[in-house]
C-alpha positions as CSV (number, residue, x, y, z in Angstrom):
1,X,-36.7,118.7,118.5
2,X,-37.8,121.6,115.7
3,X,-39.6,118.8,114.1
4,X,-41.8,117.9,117.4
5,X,-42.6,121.9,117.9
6,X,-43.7,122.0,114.4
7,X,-46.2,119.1,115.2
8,X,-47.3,119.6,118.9
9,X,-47.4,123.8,118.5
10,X,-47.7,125.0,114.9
11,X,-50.0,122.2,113.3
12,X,-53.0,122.9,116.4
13,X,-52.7,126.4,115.9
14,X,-53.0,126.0,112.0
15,X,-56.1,123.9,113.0
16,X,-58.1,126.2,114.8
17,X,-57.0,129.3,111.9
18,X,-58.5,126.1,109.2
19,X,-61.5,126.0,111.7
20,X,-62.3,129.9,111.7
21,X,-61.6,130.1,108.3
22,X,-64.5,126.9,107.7
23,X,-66.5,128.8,109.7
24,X,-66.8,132.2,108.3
25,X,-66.5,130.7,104.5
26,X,-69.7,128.4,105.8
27,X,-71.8,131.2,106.7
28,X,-71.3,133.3,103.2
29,X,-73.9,133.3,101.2
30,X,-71.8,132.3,97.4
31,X,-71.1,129.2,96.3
32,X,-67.6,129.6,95.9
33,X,-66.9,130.0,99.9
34,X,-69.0,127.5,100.3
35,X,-66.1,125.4,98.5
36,X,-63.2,127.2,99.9
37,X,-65.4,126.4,103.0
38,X,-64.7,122.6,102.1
39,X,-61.0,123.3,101.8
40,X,-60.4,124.8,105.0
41,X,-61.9,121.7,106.8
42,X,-59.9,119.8,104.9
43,X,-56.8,121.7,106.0
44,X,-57.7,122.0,109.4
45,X,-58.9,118.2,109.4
46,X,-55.4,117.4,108.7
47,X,-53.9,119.5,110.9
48,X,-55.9,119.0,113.5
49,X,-55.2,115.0,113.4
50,X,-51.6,115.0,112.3
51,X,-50.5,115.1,115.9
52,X,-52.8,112.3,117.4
53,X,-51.5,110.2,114.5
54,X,-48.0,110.9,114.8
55,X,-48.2,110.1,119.1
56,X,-50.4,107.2,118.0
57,X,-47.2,106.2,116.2
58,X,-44.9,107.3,118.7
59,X,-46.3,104.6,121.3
60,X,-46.6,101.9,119.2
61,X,-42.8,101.7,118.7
């Protein structure tokens, strides 16, 4: 059941903090955020999509 909280509670929350963090790194004006910018999507990209993958999953059983 820890395992389902960390999906369904702690992974969307660490997708919106990726999201914030993509958004204030995207509006910096140096090159460098603009990468860590790309990083944070990533992250929150993945965080954002573990759950709908993993109830995807779930019902195809």
């Amino acid at each position: 059941m820890a395992a389902f909280g960390f999906i369904f509670v702690m992974l969307p929350c660490v997708a919106i903090a990726g999201f914030t963090c993509f958004a204030a790194c995207r509006a910096q004006r140096h090159t460098a955020f603009k990468l860590l910018a790309g990083v944070c999507l990533a992250v929150a990209l993945a965080a954002a999509l573990t759950p709908v993958g993993v109830l995807v999953w779930l019902f195809t059983l």
